[in-house]
N, CA, C and O atoms as a GROMACS GRO file, in nm:
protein
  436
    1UNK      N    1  10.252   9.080  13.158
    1UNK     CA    2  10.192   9.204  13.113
    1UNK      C    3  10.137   9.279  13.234
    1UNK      O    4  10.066   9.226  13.320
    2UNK      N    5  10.169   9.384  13.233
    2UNK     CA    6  10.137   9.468  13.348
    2UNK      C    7   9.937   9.483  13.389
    2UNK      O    8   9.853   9.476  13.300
    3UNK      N    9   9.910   9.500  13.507
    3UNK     CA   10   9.765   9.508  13.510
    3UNK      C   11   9.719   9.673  13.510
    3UNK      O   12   9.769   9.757  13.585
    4UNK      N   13   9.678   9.683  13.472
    4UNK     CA   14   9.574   9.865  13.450
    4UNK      C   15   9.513   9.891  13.602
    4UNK      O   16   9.476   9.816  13.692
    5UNK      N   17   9.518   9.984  13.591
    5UNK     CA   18   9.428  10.072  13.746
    5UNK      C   19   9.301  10.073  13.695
    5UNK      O   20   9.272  10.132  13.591
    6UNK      N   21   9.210  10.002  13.774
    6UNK     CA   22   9.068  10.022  13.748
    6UNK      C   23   9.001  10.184  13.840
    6UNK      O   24   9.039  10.231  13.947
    7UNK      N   25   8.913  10.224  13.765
    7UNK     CA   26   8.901  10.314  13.846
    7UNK      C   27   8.779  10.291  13.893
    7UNK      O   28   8.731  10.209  13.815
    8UNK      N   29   8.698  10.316  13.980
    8UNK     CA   30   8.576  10.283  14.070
    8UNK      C   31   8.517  10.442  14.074
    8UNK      O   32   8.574  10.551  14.077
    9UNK      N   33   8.368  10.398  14.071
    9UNK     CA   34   8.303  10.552  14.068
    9UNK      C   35   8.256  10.547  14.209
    9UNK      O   36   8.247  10.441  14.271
   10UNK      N   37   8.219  10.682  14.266
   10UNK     CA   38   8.204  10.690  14.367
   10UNK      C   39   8.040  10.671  14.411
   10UNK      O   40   7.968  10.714  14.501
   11UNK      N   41   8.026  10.594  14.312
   11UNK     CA   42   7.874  10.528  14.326
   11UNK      C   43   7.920  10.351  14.436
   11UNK      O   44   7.895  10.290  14.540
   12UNK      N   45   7.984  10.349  14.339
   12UNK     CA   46   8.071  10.196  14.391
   12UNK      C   47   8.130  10.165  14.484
   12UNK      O   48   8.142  10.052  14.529
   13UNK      N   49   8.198  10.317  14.547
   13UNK     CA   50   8.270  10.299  14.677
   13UNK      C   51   8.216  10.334  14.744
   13UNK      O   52   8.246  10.293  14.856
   14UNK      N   53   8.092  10.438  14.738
   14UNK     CA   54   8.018  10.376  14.856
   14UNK      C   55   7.928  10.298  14.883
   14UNK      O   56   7.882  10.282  14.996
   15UNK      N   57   7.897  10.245  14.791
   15UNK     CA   58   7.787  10.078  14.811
   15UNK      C   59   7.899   9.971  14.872
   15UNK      O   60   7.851   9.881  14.940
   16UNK      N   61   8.013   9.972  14.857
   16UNK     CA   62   8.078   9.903  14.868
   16UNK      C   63   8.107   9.950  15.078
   16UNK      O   64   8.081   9.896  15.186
   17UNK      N   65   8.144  10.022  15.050
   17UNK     CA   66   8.157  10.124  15.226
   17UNK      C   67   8.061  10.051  15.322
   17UNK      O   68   8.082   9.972  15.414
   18UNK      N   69   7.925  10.114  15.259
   18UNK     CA   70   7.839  10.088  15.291
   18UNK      C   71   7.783   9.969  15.365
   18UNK      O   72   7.723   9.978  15.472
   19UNK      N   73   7.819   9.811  15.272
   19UNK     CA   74   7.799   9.729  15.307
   19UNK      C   75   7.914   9.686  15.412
   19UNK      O   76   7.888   9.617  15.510
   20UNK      N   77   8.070   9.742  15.378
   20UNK     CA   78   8.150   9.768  15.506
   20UNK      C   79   8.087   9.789  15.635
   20UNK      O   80   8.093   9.704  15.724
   21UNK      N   81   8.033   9.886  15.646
   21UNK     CA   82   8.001   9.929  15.724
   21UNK      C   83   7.885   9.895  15.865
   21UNK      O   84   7.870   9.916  15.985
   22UNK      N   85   7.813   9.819  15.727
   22UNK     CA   86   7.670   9.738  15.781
   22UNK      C   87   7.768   9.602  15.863
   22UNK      O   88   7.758   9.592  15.985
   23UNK      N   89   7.847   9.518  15.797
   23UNK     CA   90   7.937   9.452  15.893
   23UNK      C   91   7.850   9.277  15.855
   23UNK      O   92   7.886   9.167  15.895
   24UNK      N   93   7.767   9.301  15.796
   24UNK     CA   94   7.668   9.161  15.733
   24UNK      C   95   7.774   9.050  15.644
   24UNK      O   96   7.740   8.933  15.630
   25UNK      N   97   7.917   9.110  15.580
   25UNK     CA   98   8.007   8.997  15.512
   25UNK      C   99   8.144   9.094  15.553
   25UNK      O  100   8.163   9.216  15.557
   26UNK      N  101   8.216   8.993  15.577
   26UNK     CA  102   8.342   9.022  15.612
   26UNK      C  103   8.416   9.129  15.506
   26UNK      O  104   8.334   9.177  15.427
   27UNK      N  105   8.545   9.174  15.487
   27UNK     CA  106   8.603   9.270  15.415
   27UNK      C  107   8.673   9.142  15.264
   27UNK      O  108   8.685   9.180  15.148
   28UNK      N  109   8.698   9.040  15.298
   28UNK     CA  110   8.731   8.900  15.266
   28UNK      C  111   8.658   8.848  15.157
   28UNK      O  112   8.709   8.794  15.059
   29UNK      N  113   8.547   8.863  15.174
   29UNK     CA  114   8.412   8.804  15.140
   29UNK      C  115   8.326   8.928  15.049
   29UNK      O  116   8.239   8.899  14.967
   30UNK      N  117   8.365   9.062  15.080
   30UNK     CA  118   8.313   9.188  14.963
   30UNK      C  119   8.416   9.184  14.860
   30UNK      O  120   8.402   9.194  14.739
   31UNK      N  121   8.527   9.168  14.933
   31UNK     CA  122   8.642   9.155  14.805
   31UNK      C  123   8.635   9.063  14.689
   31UNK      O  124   8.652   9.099  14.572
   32UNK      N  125   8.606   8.932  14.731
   32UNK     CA  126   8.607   8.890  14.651
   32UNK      C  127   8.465   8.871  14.554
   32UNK      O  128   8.460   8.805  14.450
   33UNK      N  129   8.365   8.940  14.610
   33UNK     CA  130   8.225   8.950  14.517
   33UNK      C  131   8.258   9.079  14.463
   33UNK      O  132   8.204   9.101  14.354
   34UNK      N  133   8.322   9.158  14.504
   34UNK     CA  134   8.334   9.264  14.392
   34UNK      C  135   8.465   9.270  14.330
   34UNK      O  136   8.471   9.317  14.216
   35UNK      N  137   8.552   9.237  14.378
   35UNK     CA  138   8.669   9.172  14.295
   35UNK      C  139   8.798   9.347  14.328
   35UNK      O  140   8.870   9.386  14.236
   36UNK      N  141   8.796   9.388  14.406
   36UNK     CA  142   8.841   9.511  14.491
   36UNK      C  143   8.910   9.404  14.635
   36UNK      O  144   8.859   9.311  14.696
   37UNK      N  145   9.056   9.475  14.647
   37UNK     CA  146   9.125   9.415  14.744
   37UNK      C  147   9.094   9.428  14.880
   37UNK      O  148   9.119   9.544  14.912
   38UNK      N  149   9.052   9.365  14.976
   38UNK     CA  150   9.024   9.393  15.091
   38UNK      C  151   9.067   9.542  15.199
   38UNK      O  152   8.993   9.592  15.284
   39UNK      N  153   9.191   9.582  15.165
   39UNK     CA  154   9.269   9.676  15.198
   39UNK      C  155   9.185   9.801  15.150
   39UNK      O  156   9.157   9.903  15.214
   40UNK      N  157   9.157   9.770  15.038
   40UNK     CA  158   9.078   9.910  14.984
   40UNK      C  159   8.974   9.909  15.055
   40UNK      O  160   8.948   9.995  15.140
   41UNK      N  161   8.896   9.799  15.026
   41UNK     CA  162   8.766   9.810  15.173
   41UNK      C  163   8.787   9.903  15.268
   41UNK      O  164   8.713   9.999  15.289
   42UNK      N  165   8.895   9.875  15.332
   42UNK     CA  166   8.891   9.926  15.430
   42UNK      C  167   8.917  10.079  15.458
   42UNK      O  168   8.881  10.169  15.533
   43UNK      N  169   8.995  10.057  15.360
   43UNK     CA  170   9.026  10.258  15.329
   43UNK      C  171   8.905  10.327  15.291
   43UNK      O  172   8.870  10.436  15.337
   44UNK      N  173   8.817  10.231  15.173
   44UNK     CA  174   8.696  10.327  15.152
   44UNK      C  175   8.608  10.324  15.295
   44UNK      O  176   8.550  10.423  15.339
   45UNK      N  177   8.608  10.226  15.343
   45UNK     CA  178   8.525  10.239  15.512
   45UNK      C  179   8.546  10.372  15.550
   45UNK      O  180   8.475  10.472  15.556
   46UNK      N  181   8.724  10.334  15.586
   46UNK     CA  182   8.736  10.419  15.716
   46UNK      C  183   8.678  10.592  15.662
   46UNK      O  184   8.610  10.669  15.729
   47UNK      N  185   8.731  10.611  15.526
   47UNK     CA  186   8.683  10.765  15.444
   47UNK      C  187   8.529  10.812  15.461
   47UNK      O  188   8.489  10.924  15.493
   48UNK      N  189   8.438  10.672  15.422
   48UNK     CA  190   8.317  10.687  15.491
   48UNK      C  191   8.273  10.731  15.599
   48UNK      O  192   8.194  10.824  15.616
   49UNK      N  193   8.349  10.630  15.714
   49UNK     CA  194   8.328  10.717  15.861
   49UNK      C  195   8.346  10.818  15.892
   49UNK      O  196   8.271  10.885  15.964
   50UNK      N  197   8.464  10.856  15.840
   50UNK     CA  198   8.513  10.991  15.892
   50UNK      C  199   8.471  11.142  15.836
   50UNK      O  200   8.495  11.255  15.877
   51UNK      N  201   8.373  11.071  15.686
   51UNK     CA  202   8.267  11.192  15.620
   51UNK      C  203   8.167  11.192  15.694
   51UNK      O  204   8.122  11.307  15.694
   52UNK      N  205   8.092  11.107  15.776
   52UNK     CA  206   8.009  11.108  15.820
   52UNK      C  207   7.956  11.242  15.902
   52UNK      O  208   7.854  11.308  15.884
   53UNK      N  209   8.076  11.260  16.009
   53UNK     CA  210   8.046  11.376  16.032
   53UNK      C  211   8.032  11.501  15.992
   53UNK      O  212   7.942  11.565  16.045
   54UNK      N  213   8.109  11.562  15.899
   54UNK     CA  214   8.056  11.662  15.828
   54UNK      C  215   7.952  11.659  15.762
   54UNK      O  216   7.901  11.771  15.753
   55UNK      N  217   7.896  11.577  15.711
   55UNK     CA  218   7.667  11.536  15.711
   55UNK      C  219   7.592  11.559  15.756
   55UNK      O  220   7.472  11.556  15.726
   56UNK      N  221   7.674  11.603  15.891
   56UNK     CA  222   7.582  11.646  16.014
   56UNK      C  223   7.588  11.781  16.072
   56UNK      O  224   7.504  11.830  16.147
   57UNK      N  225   7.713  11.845  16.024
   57UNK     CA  226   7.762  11.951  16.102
   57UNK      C  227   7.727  12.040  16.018
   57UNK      O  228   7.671  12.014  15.911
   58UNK      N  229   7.759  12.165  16.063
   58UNK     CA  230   7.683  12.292  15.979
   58UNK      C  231   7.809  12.356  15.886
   58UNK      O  232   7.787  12.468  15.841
   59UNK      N  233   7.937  12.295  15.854
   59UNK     CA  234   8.052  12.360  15.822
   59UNK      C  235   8.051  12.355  15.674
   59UNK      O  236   8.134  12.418  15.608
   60UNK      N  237   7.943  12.267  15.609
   60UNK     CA  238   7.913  12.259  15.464
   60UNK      C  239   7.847  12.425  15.446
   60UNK      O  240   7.866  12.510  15.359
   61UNK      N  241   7.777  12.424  15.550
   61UNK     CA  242   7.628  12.543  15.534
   61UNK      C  243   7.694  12.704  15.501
   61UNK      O  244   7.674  12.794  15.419
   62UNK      N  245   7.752  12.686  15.577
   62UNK     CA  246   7.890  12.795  15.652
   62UNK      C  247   7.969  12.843  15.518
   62UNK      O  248   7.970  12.949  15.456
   63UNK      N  249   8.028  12.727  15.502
   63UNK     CA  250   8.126  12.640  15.377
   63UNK      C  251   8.070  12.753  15.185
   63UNK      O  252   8.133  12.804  15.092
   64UNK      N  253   7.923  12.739  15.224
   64UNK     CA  254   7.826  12.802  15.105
   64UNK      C  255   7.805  12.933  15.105
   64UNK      O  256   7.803  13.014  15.013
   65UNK      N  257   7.785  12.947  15.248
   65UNK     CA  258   7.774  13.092  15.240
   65UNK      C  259   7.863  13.184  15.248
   65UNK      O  260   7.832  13.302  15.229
   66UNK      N  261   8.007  13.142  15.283
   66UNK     CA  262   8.130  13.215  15.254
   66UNK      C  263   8.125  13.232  15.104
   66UNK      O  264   8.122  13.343  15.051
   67UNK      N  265   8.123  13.122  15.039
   67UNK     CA  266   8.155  13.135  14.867
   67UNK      C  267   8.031  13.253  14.859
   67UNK      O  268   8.064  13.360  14.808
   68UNK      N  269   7.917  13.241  14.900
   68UNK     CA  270   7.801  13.326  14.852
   68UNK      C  271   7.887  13.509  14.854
   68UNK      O  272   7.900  13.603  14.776
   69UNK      N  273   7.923  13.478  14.975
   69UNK     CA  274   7.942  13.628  15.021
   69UNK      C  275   8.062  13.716  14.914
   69UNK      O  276   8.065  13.826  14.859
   70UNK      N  277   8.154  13.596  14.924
   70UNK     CA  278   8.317  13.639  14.818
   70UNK      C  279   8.235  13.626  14.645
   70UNK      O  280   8.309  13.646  14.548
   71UNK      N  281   8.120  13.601  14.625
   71UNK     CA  282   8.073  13.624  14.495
   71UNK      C  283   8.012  13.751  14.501
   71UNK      O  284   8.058  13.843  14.433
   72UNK      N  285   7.888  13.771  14.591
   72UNK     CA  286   7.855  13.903  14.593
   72UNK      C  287   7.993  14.036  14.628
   72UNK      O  288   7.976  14.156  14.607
   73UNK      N  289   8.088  13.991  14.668
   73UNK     CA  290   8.172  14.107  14.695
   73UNK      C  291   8.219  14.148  14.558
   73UNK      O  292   8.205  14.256  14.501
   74UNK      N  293   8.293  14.012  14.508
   74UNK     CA  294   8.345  14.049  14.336
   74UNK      C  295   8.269  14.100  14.269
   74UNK      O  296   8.311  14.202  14.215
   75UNK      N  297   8.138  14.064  14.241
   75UNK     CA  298   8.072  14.125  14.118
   75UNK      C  299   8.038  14.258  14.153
   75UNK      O  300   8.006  14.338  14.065
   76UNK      N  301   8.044  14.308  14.337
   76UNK     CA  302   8.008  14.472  14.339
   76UNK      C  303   8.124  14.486  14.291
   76UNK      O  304   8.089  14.516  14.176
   77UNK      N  305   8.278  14.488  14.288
   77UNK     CA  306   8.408  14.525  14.253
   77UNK      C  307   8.360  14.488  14.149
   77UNK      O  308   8.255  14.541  14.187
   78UNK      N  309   8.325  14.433  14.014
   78UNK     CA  310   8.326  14.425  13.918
   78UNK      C  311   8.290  14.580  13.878
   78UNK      O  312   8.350  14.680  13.839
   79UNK      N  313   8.130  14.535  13.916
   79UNK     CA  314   8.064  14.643  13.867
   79UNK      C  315   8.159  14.822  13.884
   79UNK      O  316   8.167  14.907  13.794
   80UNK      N  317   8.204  14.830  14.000
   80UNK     CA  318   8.233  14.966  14.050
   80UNK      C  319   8.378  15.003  13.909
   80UNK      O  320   8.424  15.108  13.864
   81UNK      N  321   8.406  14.860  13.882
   81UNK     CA  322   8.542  14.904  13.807
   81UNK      C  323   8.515  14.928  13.642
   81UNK      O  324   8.595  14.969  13.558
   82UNK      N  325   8.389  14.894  13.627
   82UNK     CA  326   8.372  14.906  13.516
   82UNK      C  327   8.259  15.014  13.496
   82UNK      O  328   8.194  15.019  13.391
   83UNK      N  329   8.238  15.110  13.614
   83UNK     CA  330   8.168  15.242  13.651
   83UNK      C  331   8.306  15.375  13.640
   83UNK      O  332   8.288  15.494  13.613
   84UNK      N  333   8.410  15.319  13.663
   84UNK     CA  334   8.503  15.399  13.654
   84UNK      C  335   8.586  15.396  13.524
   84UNK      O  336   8.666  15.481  13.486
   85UNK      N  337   8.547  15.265  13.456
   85UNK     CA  338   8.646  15.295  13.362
   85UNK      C  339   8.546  15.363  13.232
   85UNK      O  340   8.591  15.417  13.131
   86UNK      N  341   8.402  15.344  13.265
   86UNK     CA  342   8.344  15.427  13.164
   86UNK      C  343   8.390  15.580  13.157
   86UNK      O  344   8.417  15.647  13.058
   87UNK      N  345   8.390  15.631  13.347
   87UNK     CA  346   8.418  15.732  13.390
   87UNK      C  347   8.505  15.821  13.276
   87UNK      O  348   8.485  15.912  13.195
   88UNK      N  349   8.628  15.726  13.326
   88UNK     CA  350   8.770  15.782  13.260
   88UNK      C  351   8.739  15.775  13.059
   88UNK      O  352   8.800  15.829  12.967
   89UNK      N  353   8.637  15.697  13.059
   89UNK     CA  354   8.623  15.685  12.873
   89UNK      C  355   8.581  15.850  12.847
   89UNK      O  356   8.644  15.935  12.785
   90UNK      N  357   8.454  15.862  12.916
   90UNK     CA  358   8.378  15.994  12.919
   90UNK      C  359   8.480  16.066  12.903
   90UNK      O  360   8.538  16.092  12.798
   91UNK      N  361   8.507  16.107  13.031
   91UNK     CA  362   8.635  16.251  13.053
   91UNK      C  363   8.794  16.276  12.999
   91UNK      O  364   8.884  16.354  13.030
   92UNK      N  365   8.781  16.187  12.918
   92UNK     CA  366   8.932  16.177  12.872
   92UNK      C  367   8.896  16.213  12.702
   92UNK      O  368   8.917  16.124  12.619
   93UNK      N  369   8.854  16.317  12.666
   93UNK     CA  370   8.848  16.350  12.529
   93UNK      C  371   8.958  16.408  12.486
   93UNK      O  372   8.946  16.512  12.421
   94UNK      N  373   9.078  16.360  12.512
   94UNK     CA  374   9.227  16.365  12.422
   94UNK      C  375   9.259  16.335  12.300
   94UNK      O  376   9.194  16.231  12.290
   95UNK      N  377   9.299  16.346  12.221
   95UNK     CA  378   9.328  16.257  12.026
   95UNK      C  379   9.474  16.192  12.111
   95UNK      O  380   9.519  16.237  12.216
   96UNK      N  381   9.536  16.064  12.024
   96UNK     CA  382   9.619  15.997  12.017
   96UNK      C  383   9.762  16.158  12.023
   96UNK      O  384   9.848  16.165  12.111
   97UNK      N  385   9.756  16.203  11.972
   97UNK     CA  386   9.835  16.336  11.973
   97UNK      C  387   9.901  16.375  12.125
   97UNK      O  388  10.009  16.361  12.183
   98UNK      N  389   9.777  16.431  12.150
   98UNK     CA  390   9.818  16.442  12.285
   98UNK      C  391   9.833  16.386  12.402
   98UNK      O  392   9.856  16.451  12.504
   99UNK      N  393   9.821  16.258  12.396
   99UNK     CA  394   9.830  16.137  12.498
   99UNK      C  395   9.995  16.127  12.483
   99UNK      O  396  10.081  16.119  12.571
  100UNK      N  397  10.011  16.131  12.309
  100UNK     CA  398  10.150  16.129  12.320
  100UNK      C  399  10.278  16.201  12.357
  100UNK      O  400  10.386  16.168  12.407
  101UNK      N  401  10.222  16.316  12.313
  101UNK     CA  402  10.253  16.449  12.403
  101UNK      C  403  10.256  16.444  12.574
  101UNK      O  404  10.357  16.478  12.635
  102UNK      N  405  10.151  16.405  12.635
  102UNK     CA  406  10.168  16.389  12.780
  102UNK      C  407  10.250  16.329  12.825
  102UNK      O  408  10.326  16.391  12.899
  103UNK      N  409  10.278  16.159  12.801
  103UNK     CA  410  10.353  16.050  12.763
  103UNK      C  411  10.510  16.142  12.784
  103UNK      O  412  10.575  16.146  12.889
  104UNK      N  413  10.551  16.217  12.642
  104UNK     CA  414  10.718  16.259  12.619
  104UNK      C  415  10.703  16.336  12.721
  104UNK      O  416  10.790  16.310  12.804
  105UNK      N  417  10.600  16.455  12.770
  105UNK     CA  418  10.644  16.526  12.907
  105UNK      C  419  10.651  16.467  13.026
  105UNK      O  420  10.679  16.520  13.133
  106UNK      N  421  10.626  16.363  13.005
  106UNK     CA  422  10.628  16.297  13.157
  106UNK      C  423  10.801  16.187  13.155
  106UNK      O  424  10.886  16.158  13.239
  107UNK      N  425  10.787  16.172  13.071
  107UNK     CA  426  10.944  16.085  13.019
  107UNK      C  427  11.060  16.161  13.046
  107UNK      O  428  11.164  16.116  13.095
  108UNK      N  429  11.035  16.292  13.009
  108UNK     CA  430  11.149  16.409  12.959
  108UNK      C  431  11.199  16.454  13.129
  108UNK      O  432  11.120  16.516  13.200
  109UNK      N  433  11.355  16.410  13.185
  109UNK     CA  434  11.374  16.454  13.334
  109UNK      C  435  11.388  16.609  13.343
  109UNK      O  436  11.404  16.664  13.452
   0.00000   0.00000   0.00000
């Protein structure tokens, strides 16, 4: 019978990293107390290490305030488009008639 993919929360992989990392029981010896293949150990390690640095660096910070900026831009474009389309509600006091009328003269070569 086939075995299932366990899935591990990322509470787990990094306690698990973690103690990787600390270097106090072999990769051998976590595996088999947590019952996770040594190999993975090591993959969740090395992922650990290599997050490490962005923890430190300012490219998260950066990272936030781009999104900040592309939110404030959309919602002024929101707003401006929905300043114009009141615009066009206002000034367009046409009946269905003559929309349709405009419509065939503009169709007609």
């Amino acid at each position: 019978m086939a075995q299932h993919r366990r899935l591990h929360t990322a509470e787990f992989k990094a306690k698990v990293a973690l103690e990787a990392i600390r270097g106090i029981k072999t990769s051998s010896e976590l595996a088999s107390e947590y019952g996770v293949h040594p190999v993975q150990i090591s993959a969740w390690k090395k992922l650990a290490l290599e997050g490490m640095n962005d923890l430190f660096s300012d490219k998260r910070k950066k990272t936030q305030e781009d999104d900040e900026a592309l939110k404030d831009r959309l919602y002024q474009q929101i707003g401006q488009l929905q300043v114009e389309l009141e615009w066009l509600k206002k000034n367009l006091d046409s009946s269905a008639k003559d929309r349709r009328l405009i419509i065939g003269e503009a169709n007609t070569p």
